[in-house]
C-alpha positions as CSV (number, residue, x, y, z in Angstrom):
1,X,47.4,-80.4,30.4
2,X,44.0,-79.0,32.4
3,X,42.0,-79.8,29.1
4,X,40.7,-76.4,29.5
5,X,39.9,-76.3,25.7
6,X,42.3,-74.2,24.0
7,X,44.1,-77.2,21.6
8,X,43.0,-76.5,18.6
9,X,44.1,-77.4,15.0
10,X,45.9,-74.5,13.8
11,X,43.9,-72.9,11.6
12,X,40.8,-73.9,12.4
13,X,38.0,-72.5,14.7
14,X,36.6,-73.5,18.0
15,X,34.2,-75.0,18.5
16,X,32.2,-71.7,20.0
17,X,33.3,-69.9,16.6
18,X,31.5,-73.2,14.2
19,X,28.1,-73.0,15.9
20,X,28.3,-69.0,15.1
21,X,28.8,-70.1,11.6
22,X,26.5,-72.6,11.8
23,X,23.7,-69.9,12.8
24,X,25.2,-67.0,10.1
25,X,25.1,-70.1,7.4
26,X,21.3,-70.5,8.5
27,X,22.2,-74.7,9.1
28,X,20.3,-74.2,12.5
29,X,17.6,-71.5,14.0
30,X,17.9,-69.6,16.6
31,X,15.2,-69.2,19.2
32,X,15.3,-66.0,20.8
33,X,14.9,-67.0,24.7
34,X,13.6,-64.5,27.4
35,X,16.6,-62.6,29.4
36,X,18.3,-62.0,26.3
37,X,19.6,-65.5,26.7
38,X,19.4,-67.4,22.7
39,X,19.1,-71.2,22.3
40,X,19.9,-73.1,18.9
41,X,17.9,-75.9,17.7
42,X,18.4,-78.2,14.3
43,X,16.9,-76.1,11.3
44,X,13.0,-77.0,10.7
45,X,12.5,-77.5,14.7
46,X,11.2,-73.4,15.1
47,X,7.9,-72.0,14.8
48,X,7.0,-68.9,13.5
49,X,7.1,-67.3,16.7
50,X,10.1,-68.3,17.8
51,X,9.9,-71.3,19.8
52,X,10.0,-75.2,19.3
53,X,7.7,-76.8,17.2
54,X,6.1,-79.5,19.5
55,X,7.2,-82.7,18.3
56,X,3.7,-84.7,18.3
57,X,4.3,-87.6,20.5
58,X,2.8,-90.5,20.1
59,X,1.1,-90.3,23.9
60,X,1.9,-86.8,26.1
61,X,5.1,-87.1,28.0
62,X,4.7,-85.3,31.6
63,X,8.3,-87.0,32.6
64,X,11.1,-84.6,33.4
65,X,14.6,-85.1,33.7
66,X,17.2,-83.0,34.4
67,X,20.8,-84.1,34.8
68,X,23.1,-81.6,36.3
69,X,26.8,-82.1,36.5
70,X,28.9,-80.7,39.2
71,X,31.9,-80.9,37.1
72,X,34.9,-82.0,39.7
73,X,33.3,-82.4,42.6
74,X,34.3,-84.4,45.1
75,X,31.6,-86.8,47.1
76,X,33.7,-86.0,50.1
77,X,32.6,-81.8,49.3
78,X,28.6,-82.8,49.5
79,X,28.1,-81.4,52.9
80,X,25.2,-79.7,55.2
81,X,27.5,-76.5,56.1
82,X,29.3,-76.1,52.3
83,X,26.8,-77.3,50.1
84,X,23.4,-77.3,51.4
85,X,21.4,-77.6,48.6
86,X,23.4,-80.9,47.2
87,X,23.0,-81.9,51.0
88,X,19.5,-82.1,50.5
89,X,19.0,-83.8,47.4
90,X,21.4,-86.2,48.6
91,X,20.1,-87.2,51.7
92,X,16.6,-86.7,50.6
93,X,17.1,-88.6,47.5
94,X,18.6,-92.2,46.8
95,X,22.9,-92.1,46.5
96,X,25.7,-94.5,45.3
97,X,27.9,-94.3,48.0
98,X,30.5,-95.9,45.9
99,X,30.2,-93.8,42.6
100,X,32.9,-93.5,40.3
101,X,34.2,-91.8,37.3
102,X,35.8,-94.1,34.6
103,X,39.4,-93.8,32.6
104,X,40.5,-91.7,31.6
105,X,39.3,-89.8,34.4
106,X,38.3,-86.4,32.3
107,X,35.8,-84.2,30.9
108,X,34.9,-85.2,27.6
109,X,35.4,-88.9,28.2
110,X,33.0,-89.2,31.4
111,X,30.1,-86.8,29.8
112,X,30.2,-88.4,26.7
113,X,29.8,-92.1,28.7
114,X,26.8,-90.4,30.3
115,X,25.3,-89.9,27.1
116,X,26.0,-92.5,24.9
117,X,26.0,-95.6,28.1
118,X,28.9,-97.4,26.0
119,X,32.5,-97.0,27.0
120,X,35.2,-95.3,25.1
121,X,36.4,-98.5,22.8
122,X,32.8,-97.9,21.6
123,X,32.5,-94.3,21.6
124,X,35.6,-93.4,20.1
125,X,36.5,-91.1,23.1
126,X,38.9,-92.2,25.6
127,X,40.1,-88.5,27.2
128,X,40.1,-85.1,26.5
129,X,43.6,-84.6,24.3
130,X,44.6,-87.5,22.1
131,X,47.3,-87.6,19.4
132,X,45.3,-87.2,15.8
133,X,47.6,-89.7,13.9
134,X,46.0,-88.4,10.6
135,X,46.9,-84.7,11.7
136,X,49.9,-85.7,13.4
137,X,49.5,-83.4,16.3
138,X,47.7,-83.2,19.4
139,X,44.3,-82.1,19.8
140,X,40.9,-82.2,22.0
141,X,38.0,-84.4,21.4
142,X,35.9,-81.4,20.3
143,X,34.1,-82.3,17.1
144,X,30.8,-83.8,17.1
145,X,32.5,-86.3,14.3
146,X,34.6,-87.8,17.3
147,X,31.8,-89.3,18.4
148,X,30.7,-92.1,17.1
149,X,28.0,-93.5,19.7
150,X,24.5,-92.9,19.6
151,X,23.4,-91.0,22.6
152,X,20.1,-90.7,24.6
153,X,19.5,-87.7,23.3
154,X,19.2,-89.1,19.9
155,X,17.2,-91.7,21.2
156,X,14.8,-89.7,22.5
157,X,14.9,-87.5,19.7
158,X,13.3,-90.3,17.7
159,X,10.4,-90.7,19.7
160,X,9.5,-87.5,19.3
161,X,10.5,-85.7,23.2
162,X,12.1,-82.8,23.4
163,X,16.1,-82.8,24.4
164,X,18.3,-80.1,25.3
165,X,21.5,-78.9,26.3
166,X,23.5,-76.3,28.5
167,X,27.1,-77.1,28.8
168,X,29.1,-74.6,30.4
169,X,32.8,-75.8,28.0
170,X,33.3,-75.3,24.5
171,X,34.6,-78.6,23.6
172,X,31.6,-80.2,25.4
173,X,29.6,-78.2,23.3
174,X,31.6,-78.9,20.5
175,X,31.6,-83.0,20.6
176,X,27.6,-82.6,21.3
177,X,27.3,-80.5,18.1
178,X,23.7,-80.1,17.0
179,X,22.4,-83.7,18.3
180,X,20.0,-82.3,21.2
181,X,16.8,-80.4,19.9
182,X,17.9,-77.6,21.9
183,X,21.1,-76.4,22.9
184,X,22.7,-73.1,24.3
185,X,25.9,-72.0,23.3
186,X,28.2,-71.3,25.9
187,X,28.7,-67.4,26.6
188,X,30.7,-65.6,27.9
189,X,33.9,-67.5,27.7
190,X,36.5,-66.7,29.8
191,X,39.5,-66.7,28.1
192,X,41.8,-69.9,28.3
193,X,39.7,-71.8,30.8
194,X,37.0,-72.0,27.6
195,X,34.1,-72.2,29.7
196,X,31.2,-70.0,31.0
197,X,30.5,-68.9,34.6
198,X,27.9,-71.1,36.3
199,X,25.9,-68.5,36.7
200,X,25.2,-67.3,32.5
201,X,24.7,-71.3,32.8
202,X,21.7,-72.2,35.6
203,X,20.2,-68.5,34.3
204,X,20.7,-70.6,30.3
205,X,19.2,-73.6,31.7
206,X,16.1,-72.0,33.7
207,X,15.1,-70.4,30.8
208,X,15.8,-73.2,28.5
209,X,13.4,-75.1,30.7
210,X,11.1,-71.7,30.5
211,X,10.7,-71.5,26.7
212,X,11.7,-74.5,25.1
213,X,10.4,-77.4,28.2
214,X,12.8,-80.3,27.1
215,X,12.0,-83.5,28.1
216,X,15.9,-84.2,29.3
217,X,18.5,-81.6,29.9
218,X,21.9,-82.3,30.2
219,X,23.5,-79.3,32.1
220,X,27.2,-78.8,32.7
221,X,28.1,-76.0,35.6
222,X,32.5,-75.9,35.1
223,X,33.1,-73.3,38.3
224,X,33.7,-76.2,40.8
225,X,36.1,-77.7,38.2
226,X,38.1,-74.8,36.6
227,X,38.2,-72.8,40.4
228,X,39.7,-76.0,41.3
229,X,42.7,-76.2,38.8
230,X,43.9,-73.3,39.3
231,X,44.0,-73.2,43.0
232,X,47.0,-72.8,44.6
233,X,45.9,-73.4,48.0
234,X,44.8,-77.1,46.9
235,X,47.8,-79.0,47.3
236,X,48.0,-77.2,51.3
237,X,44.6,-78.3,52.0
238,X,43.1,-75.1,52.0
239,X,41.1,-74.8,48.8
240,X,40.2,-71.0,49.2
241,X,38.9,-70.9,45.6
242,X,37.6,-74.2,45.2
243,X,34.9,-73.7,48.5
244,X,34.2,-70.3,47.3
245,X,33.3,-72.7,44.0
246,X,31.3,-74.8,45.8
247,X,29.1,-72.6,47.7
248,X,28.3,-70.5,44.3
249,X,27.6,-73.5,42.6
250,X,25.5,-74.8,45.4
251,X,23.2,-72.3,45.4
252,X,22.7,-72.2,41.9
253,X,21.5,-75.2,41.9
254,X,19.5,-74.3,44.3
255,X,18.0,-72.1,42.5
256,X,17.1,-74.4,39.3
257,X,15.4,-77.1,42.2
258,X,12.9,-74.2,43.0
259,X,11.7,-73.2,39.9
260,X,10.9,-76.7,39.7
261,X,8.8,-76.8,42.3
262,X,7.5,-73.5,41.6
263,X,6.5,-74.8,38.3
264,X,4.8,-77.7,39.4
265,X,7.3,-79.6,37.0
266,X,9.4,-81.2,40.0
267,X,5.9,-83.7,40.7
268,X,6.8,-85.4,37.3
269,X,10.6,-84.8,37.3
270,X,14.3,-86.7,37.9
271,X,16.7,-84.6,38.9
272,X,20.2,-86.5,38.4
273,X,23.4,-85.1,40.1
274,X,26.9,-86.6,39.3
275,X,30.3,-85.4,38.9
276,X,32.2,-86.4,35.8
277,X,35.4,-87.0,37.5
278,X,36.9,-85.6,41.3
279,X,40.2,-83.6,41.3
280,X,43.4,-83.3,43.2
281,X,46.2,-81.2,43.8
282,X,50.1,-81.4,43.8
283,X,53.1,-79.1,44.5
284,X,55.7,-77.8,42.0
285,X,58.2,-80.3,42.5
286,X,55.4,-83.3,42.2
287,X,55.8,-83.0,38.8
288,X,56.0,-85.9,36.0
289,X,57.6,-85.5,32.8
290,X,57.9,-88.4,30.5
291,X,59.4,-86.9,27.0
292,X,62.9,-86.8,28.2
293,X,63.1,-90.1,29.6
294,X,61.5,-91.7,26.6
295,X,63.7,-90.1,24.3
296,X,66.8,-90.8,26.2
297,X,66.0,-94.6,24.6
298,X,67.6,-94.9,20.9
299,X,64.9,-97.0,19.9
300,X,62.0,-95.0,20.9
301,X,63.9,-91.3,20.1
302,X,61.8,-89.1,17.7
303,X,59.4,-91.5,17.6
304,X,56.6,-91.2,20.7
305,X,54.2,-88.8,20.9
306,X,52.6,-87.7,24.5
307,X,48.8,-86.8,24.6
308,X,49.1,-85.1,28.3
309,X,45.9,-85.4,30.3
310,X,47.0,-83.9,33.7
311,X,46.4,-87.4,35.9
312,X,47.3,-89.3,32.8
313,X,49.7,-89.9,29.7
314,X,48.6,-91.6,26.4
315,X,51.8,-92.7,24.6
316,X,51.7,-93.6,20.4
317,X,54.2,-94.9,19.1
318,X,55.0,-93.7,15.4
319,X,57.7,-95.9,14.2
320,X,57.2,-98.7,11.9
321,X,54.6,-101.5,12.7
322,X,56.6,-104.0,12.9
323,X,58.4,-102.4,15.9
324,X,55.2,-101.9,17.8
325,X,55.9,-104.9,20.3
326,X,59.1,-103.7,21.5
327,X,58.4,-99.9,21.8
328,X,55.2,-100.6,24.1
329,X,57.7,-103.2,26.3
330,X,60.1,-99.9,26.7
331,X,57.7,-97.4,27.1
332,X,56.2,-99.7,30.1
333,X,59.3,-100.4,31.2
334,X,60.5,-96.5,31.4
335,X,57.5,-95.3,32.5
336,X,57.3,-97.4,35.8
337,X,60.4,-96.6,36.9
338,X,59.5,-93.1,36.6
339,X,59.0,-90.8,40.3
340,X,55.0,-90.3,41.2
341,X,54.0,-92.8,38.1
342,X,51.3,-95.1,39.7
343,X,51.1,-97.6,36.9
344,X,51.6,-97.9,33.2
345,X,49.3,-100.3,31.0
346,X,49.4,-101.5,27.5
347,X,46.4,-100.1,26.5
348,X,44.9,-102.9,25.5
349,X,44.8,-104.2,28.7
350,X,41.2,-105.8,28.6
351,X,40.0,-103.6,31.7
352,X,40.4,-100.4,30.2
353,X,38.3,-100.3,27.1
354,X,40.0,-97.3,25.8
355,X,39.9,-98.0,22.1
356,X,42.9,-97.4,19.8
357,X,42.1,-93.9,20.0
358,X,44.2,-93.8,23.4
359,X,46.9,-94.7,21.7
360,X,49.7,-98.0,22.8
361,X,50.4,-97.2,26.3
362,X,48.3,-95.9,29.7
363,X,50.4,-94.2,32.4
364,X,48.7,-93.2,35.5
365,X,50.4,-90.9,38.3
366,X,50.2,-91.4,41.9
367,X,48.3,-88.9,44.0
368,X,49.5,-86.0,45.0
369,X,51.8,-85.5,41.2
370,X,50.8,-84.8,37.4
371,X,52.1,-84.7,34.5
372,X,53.5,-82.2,32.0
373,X,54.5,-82.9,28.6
374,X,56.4,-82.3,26.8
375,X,58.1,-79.7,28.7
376,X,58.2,-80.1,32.8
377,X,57.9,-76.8,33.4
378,X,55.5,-75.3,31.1
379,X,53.4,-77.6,29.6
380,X,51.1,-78.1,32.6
381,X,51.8,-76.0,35.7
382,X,48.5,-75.9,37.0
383,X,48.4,-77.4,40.7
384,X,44.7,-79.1,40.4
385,X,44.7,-81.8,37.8
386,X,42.7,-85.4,37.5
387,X,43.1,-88.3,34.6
388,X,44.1,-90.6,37.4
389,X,42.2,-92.9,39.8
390,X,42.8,-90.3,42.5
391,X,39.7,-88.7,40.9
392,X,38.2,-91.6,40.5
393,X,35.1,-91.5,43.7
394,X,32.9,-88.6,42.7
395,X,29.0,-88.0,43.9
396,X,26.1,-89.6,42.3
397,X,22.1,-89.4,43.5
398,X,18.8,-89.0,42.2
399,X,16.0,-86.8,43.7
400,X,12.6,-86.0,42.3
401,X,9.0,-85.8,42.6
402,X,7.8,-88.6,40.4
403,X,6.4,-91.7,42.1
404,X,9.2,-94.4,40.6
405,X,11.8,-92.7,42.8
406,X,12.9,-94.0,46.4
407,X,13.8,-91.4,48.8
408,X,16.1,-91.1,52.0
409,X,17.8,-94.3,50.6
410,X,21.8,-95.3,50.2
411,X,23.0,-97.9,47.9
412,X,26.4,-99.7,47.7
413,X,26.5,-100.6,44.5
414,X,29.0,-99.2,42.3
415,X,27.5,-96.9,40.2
416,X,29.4,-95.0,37.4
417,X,29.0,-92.4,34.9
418,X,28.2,-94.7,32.2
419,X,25.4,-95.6,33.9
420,X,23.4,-92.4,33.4
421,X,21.9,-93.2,29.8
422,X,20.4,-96.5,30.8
423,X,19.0,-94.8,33.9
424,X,17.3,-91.9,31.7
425,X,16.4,-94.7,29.4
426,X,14.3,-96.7,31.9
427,X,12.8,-93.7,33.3
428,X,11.0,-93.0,29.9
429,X,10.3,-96.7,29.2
430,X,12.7,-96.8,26.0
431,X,13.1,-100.3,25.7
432,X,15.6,-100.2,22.7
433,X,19.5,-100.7,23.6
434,X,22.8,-99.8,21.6
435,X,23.8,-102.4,19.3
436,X,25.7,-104.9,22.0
437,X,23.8,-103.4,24.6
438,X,24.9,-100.8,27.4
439,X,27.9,-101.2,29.2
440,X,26.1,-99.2,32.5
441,X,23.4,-100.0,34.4
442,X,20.1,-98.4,35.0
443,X,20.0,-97.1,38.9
444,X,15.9,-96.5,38.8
């Protein structure tokens, strides 16, 4: 489906409701922010007065970064007369022409390479829904036990800076848990799209940066994203919602640039924008639905499940081990003869790094289509969708005040969104890597 965060395990609460518990169980402390605007931290972090406890660093830190993400943008969207703000930064600053989101082309996936700078075989997060073979249903990657990276937030953590976090979707904040110093808990939710308007989140994150002063922020703003999804005007080309979207968004941004400068911070600071994945749009009848073909085998009948990603399908197989061989030649087989399927890929295919998470097989749809499953005409009616490599280009540049950074400058490398955590990395000098080293690039 969208992977608008409403898959929960029956009986269980999201992730919004375990961080209330968290704070009524007194397992974190909440800091009373100006505005009326309240930020966690991990218990033992407050002072008596309410604020952050300052971490005694080994030398003072004056190094800022702040990495915003325009969830869904497109690069194609970065313009003087829509977006003027991202117009500036971008031209200003240094840009990947060639950026790129990486599969599955989602949410939680991309964010959580951000992060971590490993890819999902590594992270143990290859979308946003997977099937939970344990719980034998299908579920979002919300809990901060699905990850199983270490991050740069933890890495930082450890050498004593200050982190912090304003994600604007519940299962982002959910798969974060607890690991930044900081973090603000997404309110007020809007019901079934699970996130919070962008502006509750630049007003979070200008006074995060107000009271608490992390070192790195990781910001989520989810207006470009869910506007987009649910735009019916997408697949006609005329995106009524979506620019409405993009000019709120824009200027909100905005917004958060100035107070940097106001502050004096922006001297010191990185600001990082990137997208986590682009999006696109498709008609009623472009419509994908894999169950009933799948189950129309004898062999594979009852015995596939279908993790539904919008752009892309993860296929188990359930049967018996032994039969494993066979069921991923059929699903292959059926998939790729199926209308709008782009291509379908044993997911072991060495290229895509997805982890057994993701399941046996990979199927991709074509532009313009998306999939809903198990049922074709509930399951996902929602014209603006991405998963696929459609949505793979997305924007990605760096603009700041601190001396290390290059201005007025394209590249044409291929950067990604794995390549954010060994960029933060070598803009604070942390030397240490993950165990087998990153798997992105650092682009400063």
């Amino acid at each position: 489906m969208c992977g608008c965060g409403d898959r929960h395990e029956p009986g269980t609460p999201t992730p919004y409701d375990a961080g209330r518990a968290e704070l009524a169980t007194g397992r974190r402390t909440l800091l009373k922010a100006g505005g009326g605007v309240a930020f966690s931290a991990a218990a033992g972090l407050a002072t008596a007065s309410g604020g952050l406890a300052e971490a005694a660093p080994a030398r003072r830190e004056r190094r800022r970064v702040y990495v915003l993400v325009v969830d869904g943008c497109l690069p194609e969207e970065v313009t003087g007369g829509q977006t003027p703000h991202l117009f500036e930064l971008m031209v200003t600053g240094q840009r990947w022409r060639r950026a790129q989101s990486m599969p599955i082309m989602e949410t939680i996936p991309n964010h959580v390479m951000m992060m971590t700078g490993v890819r999902p075989d590594r992270s143990g997060v290859p979308a946003n829904a997977i099937y939970d073979r344990r719980l034998r249903d299908v579920r979002d990657l919300d809990r901060p036990s699905d990850l199983r990276a270490d991050t740069i937030i933890q890495r930082l953590n450890r050498r004593g800076l200050r982190t912090g976090t304003v994600l604007s979707k519940e299962y982002l904040y959910g798969i974060f848990g607890a690991r930044a110093t900081a973090r603000w808990e997404p309110a007020p939710i809007i019901p079934v799209s699970g996130h919070a308007p962008d502006e509750f989140t630049i007003n979070a994150a200008m006074q995060m940066v107000e009271d608490v002063d992390p070192h790195l922020m990781f910001v989520n703003l989810g207006d470009i994203d869910r506007y987009g999804h649910t735009d019916v005007t997408g697949p006609l080309g005329a995106k009524v919602l979506r620019r409405l979207a993009l000019l709120k968004t824009d200027a909100y941004v905005g917004r958060f640039v100035q107070m940097l400068k106001d502050r004096g911070t922006w001297k010191d600071s990185m600001v990082l924008v990137l997208a986590d994945h682009s999006m696109d749009w498709s008609t009623p009848t472009s419509v994908i639905s894999l169950a009933g073909p799948l189950d129309d085998d004898p062999f594979l009948r009852g015995k596939v499940q279908i993790a539904d990603n919008g752009g892309a399908d993860l296929l188990y197989w359930t049967g018996a081990t032994r039969q494993r061989e066979e069921a991923v030649r059929r699903m292959l087989r059926i998939a790729k003869a199926e209308p709008g399927v782009l291509s379908a890929h044993d997911r072991r295919t060495r290229w895509l790094r997805l982890g057994p998470e993701a399941g046996e097989v990979v199927v991709f749809c074509r532009a313009g289509w998306r999939f809903s499953d198990p049922d074709p005409l509930t399951s996902n009616p929602i014209p603006g969708n991405h998963g696929h490599p459609a949505t793979r280009p997305i924007p990605f540049f760096v603009n700041g005040g601190h001396p290390r950074l290059k201005h007025r400058a394209a590249s044409s490398a291929v950067a990604q969104t794995v390549d954010v955590a060994p960029t933060v990395a070598s803009f604070f000098g942390v030397r240490g890597r993950p165990r087998g080293g990153w798997d992105g690039k650092a682009r400063v």
